[in-house]
N, C-alpha and C positions, 0 to 999 in steps of 0.2 A: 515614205516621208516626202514631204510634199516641199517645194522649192521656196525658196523668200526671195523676194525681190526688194530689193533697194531702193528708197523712191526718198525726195529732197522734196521739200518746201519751204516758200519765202514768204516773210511779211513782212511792212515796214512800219512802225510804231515812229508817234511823235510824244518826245518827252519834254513839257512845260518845265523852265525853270526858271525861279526870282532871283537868281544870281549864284553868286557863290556858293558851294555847298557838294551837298552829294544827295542823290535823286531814286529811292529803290526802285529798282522794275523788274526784281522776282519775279513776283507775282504774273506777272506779264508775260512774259519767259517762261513761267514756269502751265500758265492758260495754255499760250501756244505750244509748247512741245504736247499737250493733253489732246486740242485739237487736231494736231498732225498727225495722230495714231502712231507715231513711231516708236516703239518699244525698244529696241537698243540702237543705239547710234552716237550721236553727236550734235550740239548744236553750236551754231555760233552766233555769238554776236557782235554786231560790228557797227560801231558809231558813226559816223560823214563829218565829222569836224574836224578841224584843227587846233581848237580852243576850248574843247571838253575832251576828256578821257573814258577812260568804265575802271573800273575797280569791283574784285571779290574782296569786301569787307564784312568786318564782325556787325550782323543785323540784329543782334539784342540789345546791345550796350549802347546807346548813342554817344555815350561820350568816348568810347573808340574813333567814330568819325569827328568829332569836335577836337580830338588830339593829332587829329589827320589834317584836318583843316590849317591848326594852328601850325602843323609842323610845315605844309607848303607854303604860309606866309611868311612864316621865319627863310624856308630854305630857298625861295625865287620872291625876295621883296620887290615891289611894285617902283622905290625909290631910288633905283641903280643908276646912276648917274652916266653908265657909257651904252646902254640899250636903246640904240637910234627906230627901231618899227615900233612906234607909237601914233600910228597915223588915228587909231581910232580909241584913243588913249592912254593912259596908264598901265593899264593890265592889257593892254594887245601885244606885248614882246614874250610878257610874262606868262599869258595866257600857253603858247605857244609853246614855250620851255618847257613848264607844266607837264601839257599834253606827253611832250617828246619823252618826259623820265615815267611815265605812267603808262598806260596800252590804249590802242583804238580798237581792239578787241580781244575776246576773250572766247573760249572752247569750254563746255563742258560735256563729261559726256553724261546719252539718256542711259538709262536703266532701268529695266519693267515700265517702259512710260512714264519715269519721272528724270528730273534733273541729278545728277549725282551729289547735288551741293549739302556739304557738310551743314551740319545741325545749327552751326550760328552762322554760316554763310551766306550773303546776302549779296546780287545785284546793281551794281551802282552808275549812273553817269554821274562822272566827278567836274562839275560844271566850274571853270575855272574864270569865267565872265562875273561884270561886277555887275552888267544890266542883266533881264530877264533874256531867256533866248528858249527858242522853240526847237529842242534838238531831234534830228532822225538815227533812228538805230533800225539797223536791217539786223531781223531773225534770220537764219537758216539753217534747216533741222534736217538731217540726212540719216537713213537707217532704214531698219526692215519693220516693219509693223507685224 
């Protein structure tokens, strides 16, 4: 029987966003772990912001994310009256809070060369800005091929 070797790879994707919302990039995640030939392992992904998140959300229903939306405008309103880092507006204290109750990354693992994500699970950077923002997520997929 013959030995496996353990081998990692990295990419780093830029995800475009028009503001608030949430951004799938399955797809993307799911390209890259295909071209990494890694058959079991792990991947992770990991965003560089402090003002965007990621989230594993329900990817069929959209109004699952529209209830997601509504429910962090209700739960970090932008109108708080003692939230002093607003240098670069409104939503720059709140952007930040966001992030902190949410993740900057997220694991899942491969299997047979694919991602393990359940059948309505989906990918997200949960972009918590009100402008548009060019966000970077590092892939990194570790495992034997």
């Amino acid at each position: 029987m013959g030995q496996s070797k353990t081998e990692c790879f990295q990419r780093e994707i830029v995800v475009p966003t028009s503001g608030k919302g949430t951004y799938e990039i399955t797809s993307d995640v799911e390209s890259f772990v295909r071209e990494s030939g890694v058959r079991f392992g792990q991947i992770t992904v990991f965003l560089r912001h402090t003002s965007a998140s990621l989230v594993i959300m329900e990817n069929a229903d959209p109004s699952a994310r529209t209830d997601l939306h509504e429910y962090f405008e209700r739960l970090v309103p932008e109108d708080l009256p003692y939230l002093v880092h607003t240098y670069e507006g409104p939503d720059d204290s709140t952007s930040h809070i966001r992030m902190a109750l949410t993740r900057s990354s997220e694991v899942v693992p491969i299997t047979d060369g694919r991602t393990a994500l359940g059948t309505w699970q989906g990918i997200f950077v949960f972009e918590h800005r009100s402008a548009p923002h060019q966000r970077r997520v590092v892939l990194s997929a570790i495992g034997v091929g």
